[in-house]
N, C-alpha and C positions, 0 to 999 in steps of 0.2 A: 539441268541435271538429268542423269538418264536411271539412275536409280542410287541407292541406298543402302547400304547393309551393313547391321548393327550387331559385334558376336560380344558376350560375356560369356564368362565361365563361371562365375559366380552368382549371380542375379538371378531368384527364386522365381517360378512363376508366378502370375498375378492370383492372386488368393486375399481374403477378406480382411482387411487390416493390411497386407506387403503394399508398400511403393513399387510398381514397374511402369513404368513409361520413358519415352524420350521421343520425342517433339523437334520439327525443324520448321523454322519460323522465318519469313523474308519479309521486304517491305512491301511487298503487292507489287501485280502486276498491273495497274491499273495508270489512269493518266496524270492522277493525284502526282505518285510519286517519278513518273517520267517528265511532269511538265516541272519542277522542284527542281529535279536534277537538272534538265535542260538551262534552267534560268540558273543556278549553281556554276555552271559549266563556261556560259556565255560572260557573265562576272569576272571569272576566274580568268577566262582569256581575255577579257577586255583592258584588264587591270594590267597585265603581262604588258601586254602588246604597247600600254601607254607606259610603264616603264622602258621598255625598250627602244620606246619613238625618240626618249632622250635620253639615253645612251647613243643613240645616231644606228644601233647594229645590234642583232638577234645573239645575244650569249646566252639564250636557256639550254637547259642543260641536257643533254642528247636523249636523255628517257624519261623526260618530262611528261605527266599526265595528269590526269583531274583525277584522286584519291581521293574517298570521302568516305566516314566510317557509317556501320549501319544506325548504331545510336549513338547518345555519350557515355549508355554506359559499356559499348563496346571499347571506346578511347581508355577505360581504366581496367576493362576487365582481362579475361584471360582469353587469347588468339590462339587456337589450335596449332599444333605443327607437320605436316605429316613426317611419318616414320616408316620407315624398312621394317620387312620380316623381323630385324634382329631388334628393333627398337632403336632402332637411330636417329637422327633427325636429319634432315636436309639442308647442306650448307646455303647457307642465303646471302643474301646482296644485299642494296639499299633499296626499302620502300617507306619514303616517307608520305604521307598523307600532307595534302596540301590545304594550304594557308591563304588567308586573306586579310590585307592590314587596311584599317580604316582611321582618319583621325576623330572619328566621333567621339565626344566626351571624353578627348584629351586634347593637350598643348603638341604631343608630341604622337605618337602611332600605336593600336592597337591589334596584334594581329591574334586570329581566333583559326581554328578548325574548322571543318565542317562535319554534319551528319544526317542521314536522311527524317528519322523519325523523331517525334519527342520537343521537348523544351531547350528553349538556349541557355547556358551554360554563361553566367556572368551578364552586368550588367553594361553599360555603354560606357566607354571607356577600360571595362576589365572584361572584356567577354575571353570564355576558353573555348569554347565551342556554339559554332549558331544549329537550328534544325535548320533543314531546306524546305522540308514541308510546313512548317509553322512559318517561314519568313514569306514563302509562295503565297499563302493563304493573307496572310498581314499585308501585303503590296498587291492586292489582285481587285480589282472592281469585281463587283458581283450583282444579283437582280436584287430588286427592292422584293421587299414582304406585300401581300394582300394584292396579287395581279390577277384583272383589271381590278384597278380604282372604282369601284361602283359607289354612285350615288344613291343615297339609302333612300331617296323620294321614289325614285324607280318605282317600287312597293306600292307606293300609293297614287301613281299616274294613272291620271283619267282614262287614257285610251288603252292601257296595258288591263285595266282592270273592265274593258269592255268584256273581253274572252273570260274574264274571271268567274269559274263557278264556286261560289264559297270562298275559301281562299288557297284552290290547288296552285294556282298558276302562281299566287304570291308564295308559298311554299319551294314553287319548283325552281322558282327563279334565285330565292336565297340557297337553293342544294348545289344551282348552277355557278354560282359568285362566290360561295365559301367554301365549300370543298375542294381541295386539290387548289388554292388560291395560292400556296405557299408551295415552293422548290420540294422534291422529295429526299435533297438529300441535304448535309448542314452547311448552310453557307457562311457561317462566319469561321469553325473551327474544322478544317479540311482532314480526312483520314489519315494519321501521323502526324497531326497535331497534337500538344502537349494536352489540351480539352477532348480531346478523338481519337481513340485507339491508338495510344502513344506509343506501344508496346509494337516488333515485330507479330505479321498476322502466321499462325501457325496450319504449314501449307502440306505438311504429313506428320501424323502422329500413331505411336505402334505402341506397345508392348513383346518384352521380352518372352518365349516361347521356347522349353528346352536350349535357351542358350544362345538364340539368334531369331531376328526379326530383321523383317526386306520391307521397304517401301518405295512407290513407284517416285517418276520423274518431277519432275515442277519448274518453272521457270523463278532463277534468282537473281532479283536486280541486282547489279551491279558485283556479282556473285559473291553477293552478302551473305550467309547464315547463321541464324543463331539456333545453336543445340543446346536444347533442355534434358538432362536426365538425372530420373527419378530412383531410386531404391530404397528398401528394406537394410542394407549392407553400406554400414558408413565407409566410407572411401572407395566403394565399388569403380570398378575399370572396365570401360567401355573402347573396344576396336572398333570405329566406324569407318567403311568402306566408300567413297566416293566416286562413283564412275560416270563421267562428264558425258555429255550428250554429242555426238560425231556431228562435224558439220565443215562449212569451209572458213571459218578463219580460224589459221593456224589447226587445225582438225578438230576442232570442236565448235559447239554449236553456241554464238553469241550473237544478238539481236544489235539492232545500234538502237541504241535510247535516243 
C-alpha cells in the first residue's frame, strides 16, 4: 500500500467521551505468517496435481489460484467493494477462495477453507475453515525448553570451586545456565495463533480530523486488510481511498511470499 485516505462528512472530532478512530490491521509481515502460507500453498498444489495425475490430463481451470481469507471471521463477515464517484460498484467476476478436501474423521470427504490467522473452524471430520498459522505451528518441530541441559552437580564440583571466592563463581554460573535458557519468543503457540495474537496485528491507526485523515504505506499480505471504524454517530460513513504501491507486476508493487 502506498497510502490511505479516510474522508467523513459527519464524524466529530476526537473530544472526551466521542468514538473517532479507524484502524487497518494485516497479518504481519513477518515469517510466522509467509512460512504458513508457503506450506498452505504447497498442500494446495500438491493435492491438485495428484488429482490430476489420475485424470491422465491438466483440466484446472484457466485462473486457478491459492485464495485464502485473512481470518474466519472475514469468511462471514463483510468484504468491502469499491465504488465510483457516483457510488457504484464494480462489476465483478468469479473469485472463489480455495478449498482442501480431506478424508479425516469420515467415511467419505471433508473439504474446509482456509485462513491465515486464528482458530480452526470445525472439528475432524466437519471442519469449515483450518487457520494456516495454527496448523504451521501444530506440524512444525521446535527447540526443547532449558538449553543447555546443565547438570546441577556443576555447582558443587571440586575443581570448579577451586577459583571459588565465597560463592560468586557458583552464582555466576547459575545467571549463565538459567537465564536466557529458554527461546525468546513462544514456541508452542506461533503469532496468529488461536493462543497468540489471534486477531489481525494493527499496522496504521488515525483519527478523523475536520473530516479526513491520510495514513502512510504498509505491506499487506496477501493484500489482506481489515478496517476498523470507530464513531460517536451510529451508522456513520466512511469513503476510504486506497492507492496501491507502483511496481512491476502488473504496475503495482507485490512481493512473492
Amino acid at each position: 500500500m502506498k497510502r490511505i485516505t479516510i474522508i467523513s462528512a459527519n464524524t466529530p472530532n476526537s473530544a472526551p467521551g466521542a468514538e473517532n478512530r479507524v484502524s487497518f490491521s494485516t497479518a504481519g509481515a513477518g515469517w510466522v505468517s509467509q512460512q504458513a502460507w508457503q506450506r498452505g500453498f504447497k498442500v494446495w498444489n500438491a493435492s491438485q496435481q495428484r488429482a490430476s495425475r489420475a485424470v491422465g490430463n491438466d483440466i484446472s481451470a484457466k485462473w486457478r489460484d491459492f485464495k485464502v481469507y485473512l481470518t474466519d471471521d472475514m469468511r462471514t463477515g463483510t468484504v468491502l467493494d469499491p465504488l465510483d464517484n457516483g457510488g457504484n460498484a464494480a462489476n465483478s467476476g468469479e473469485w472463489s477462495y480455495s478449498q482442501l478436501v480431506t478424508p479425516d474423521g469420515t467415511t467419505g470427504s471433508d473439504s474446509f477453507y482456509l485462513h491465515l490467522l486464528g482458530n480452526h473452524n470445525g472439528g475432524a471430520g466437519s471442519r469449515v475453515s483450518v487457520g494456516l498459522v495454527k496448523s504451521y505451528g501444530e506440524s512444525r518441530t521446535t527447540v526443547d525448553a532449558d538449553q543447555p541441559n546443565v547438570n546441577t552437580d556443576v555447582y558443587d564440583d571440586p575443581l570448579v570451586n577451586v577459583m571459588d571466592d565465597g560463592t560468586v563463581v557458583d552464582e555466576t554460573l547459575t545467571l549463565m545456565a538459567d537465564d536466557n535458557d529458554n527461546a525468546p519468543y513462544q514456541t508452542v503457540n506461533y503469532p496468529g495463533d488461536n493462543g497468540n495474537l489471534p486477531k489481525p496485528q494493527v499496522v496504521q491507526d488515525t483519527t478523523i480530523v475536520d473530516g479526513r485523515a491520510v495514513v502512510g504505506g504498509f505491506t499487506a499480505r496477501c493484500g489482506l486488510i481489515e478496517v476498523e471504524a470507530k464513531s460517536s454517530i451510529a451508522s456513520d460513513v466512511f469513503s476510504v481511498l486506497v492507492e496501491l504501491a507502483p511496481g512491476s507486476y502488473r504496475g503495482i508493487s507485490a512481493d512473492v511470499i
